[in-house]
Every structure is written in structure tokens, then in C-alpha cells.
C-alpha positions in Angstrom: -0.2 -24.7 -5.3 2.8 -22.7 -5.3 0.9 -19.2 -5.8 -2.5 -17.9 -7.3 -1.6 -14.2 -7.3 -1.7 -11.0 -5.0 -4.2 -11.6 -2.7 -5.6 -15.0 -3.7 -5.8 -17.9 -1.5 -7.6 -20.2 -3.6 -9.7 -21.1 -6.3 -11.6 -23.4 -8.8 -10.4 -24.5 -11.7 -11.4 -27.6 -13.9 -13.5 -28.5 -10.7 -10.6 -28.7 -8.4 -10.2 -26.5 -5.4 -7.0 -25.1 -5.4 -5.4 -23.4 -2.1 -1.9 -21.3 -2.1 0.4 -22.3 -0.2 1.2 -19.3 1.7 -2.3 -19.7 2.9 -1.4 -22.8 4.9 0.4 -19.8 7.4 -2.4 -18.1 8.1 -3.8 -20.2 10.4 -6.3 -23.1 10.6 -9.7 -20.7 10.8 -8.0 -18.8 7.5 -7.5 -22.5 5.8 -11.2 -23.6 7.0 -12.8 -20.5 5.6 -10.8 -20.5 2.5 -11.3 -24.1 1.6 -15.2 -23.6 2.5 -15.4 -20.2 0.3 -14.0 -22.4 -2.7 -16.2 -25.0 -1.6 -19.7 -23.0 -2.0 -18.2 -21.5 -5.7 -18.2 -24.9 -7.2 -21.0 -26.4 -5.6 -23.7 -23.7 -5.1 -21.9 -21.6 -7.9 -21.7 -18.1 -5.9 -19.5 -15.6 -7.1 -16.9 -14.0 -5.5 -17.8 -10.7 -3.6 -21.5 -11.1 -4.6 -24.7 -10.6 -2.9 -25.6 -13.8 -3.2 -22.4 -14.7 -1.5 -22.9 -13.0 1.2 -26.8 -13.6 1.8 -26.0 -17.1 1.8 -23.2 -16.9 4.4 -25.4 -14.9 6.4 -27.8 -16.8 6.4 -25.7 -20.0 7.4 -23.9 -18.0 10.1 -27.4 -16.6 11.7 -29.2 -20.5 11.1 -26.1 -21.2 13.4 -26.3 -19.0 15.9 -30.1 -19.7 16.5 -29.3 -23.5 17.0 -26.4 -22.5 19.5 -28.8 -20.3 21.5 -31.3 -23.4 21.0 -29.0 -25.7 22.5 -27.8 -23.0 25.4 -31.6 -22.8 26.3 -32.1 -26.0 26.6 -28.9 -27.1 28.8 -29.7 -24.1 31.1 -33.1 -24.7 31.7 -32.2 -28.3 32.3 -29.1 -27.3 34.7 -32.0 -25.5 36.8 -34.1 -28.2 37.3 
């Protein structure tokens, strides 16, 4: 959409994502993270700036990080043998 606002890259409304378009400048890691913050507010029905928010990204960004050092392990030790 043309514009949500100061400071607002997208939403939900009527079950529709909706992204502004000057976020399509910022970049495609902006875009990505937008588009998945909209994404978890209509399907897991977090709020913005809550705790739940942020315990749930958390815990996807950690879950993520132990499966990278996981997979790091295991080409390592197999490099050495």
C-alpha cells in the first residue's frame, strides 16, 4: 500500500498482510522481517511489542542457532576424519 503511517511498515487487516511501500527501500532483510512480523500476528496472534512476541522470536532465533552449531559440528568433525 501506498502508506500505513509514521513508522509503520505493515500490518493486518481483514486477514491480509499489508506492507508500505516505502518499505520495499529498505532492503530485502527489512522486507523479510517485516513480512514475517506480520506473518506471526495473524497466525500465532502475537501482539506488537509484547512479551510474547519477543519470547517467541527468541526462541526461534536461539532453536536456530543451536541447529547451525549442530550442523558446524558435524561438517568439522567429518572434515577431520
Amino acid at each position: 500500500v501506498e502508506g500505513l503511517g509514521a513508522s509503520i511498515f505493515g500490518t493486518v487487516r481483514n486477514n491480509m498482510i499489508l506492507i508500505a511501500k516505502p518499505t520495499l527501500d529498505l532492503g530485502v532483510r527489512f522486507i523479510a522481517s517485516t513480512l514475517y512480523e506480520e506473518w506471526l500476528h495473524k497466525t500465532q496472534s502475537l501482539k506488537d511489542e509484547s512479551r510474547a512476541l519477543q519470547n517467541f522470536l527468541f526462541e526461534k532465533l536461539f532453536a536456530m542457532t543451536e541447529r547451525v552449531c549442530a550442523l558446524e559440528r558435524s561438517r568439522t568433525q567429518k572434515a577431520a576424519v
